[in-house]
C-alpha positions as CSV (number, residue, x, y, z in Angstrom):
1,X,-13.5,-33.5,21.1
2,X,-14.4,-36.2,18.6
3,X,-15.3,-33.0,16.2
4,X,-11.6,-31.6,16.0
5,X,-10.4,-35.1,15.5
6,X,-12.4,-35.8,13.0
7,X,-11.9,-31.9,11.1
8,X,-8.2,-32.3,11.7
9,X,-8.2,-35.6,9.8
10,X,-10.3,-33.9,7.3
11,X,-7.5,-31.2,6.8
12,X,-4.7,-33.6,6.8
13,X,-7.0,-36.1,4.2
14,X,-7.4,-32.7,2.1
15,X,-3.9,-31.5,2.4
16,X,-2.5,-34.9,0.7
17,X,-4.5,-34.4,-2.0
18,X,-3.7,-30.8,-2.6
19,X,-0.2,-31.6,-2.2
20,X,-0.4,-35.0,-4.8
21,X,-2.7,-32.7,-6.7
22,X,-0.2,-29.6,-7.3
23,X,3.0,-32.4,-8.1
24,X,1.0,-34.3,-10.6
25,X,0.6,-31.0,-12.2
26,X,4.0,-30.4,-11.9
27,X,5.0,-33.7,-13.6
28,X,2.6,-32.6,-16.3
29,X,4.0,-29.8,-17.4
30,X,7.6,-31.1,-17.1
31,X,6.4,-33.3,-20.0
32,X,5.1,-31.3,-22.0
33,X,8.3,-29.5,-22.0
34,X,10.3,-32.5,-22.7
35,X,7.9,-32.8,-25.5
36,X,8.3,-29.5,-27.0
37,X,12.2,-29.9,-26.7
38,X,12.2,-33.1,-28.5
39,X,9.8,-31.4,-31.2
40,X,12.7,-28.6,-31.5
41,X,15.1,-31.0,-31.4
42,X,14.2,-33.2,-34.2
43,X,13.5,-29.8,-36.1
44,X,17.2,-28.4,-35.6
45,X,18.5,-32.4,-36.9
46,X,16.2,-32.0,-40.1
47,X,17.9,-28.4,-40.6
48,X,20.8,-29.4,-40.4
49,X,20.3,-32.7,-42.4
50,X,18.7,-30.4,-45.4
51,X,21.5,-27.7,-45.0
52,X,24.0,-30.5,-45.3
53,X,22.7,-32.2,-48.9
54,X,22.1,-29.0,-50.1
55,X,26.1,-28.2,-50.0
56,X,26.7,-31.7,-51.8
């Protein structure tokens, strides 16, 4: 009896993990998209900035 407790404890210990383990990755990659669309955005701005004093 003390054996399932203790394997079912186990699984629950080893679920959290796998669960906090998969949303940090999550988070992760939801910054490194923010990232790249703060790259692209400061990109389009110096476009447009360079398109702009070439027409004055």
């Amino acid at each position: 009896m003390m054996n399932i407790l203790k394997e079912s404890n186990t699984k629950k210990i080893d679920k959290k993990w796998r669960i906090g383990e998969f949303l940090s990755q999550l988070k992760g990659e939801e910054d490194e998209h923010e990232e790249f669309i703060d790259e692209v955005s400061a990109i389009r701005q110096a476009t447009r900035e360079s398109i702009q004093s070439q027409h004055e």
